[in-house]
C-alpha positions in Angstrom: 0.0 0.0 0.0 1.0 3.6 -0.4 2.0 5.4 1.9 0.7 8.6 3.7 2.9 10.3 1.8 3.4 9.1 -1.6 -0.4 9.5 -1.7 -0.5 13.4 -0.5 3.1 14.1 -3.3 0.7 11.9 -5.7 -2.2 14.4 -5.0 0.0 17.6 -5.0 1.4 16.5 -8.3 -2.5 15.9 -10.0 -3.0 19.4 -8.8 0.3 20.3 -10.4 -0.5 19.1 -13.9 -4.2 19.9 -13.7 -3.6 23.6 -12.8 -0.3 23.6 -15.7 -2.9 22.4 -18.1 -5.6 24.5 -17.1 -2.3 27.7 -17.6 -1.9 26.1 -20.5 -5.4 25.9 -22.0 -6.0 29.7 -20.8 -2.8 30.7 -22.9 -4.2 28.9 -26.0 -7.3 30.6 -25.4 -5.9 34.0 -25.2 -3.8 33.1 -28.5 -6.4 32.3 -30.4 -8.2 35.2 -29.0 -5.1 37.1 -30.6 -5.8 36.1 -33.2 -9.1 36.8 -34.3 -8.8 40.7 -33.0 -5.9 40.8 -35.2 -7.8 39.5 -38.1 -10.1 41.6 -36.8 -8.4 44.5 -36.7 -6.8 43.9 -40.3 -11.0 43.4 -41.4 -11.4 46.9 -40.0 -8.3 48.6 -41.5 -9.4 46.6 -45.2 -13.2 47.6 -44.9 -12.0 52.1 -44.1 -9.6 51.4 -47.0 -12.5 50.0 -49.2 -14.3 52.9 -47.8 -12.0 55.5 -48.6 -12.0 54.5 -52.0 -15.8 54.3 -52.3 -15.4 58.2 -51.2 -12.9 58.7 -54.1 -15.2 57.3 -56.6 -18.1 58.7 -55.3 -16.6 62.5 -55.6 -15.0 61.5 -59.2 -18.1 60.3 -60.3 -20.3 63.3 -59.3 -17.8 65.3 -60.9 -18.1 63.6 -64.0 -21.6 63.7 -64.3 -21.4 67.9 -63.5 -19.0 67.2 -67.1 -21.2 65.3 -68.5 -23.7 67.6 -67.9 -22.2 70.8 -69.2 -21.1 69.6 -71.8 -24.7 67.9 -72.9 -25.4 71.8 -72.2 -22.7 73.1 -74.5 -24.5 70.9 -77.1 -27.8 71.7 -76.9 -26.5 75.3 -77.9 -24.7 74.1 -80.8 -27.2 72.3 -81.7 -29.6 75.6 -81.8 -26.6 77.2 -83.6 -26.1 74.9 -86.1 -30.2 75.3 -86.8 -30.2 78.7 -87.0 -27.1 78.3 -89.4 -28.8 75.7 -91.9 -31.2 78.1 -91.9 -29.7 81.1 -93.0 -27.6 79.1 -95.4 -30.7 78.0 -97.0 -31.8 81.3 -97.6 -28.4 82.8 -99.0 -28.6 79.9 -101.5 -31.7 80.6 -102.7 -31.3 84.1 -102.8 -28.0 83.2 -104.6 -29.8 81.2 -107.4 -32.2 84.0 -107.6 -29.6 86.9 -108.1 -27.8 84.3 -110.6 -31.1 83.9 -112.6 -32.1 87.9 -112.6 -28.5 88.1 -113.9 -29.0 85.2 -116.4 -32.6 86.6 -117.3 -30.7 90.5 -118.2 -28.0 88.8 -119.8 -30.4 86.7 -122.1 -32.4 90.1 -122.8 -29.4 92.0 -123.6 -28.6 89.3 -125.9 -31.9 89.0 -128.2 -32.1 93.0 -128.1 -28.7 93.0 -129.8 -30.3 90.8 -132.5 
């Protein structure tokens, strides 16, 4: 049989490995806790990047349309221009072909009177 005393060092070392293990368990915890705040924190950093650049392309992209916009503007203009234009060249040509046929018309008079 055991002793009195092999029993109590066979308790004390029980207590020993149970409380190293249970050391040892916490530590893993807290490693793996770590971890995931770290990957976490990495998550967070990623998501205010992705952020950042939604900003960016937000602020480009309402700048472009103001462009897009003016210039659509600009256009509309030229468009009235170029109207207005087509216009006013259709009347110089007929009034060309008018002042070329009064010219042809005295020319041809001219003509049979010299006859």
């Amino acid at each position: 049989m055991l002793s009195m005393e092999s029993r109590k060092k066979g308790r004390q070392l029980i207590k020993w490995v149970t409380e190293k293990m249970a050391r040892v368990s916490q530590s893993d915890r807290l490693d793996r806790i770590e971890e995931k705040i770290d990957k976490l924190s990495e998550v967070l950093v990623a998501m205010a990047r992705a952020e950042e650049k939604i900003v960016g392309l937000t602020e480009d992209h309402d700048k472009m349309y103001s462009r897009i916009n003016n210039l659509s503007q600009k256009i509309d203009k030229l468009d009235e221009q170029v109207v207005k234009n087509t216009q006013t060249v259709a009347t110089i040509h007929k009034l060309f072909w008018v002042v070329i046929a009064a010219f042809s018309a005295a020319f041809a008079a001219q003509v049979f009177n010299w006859f």
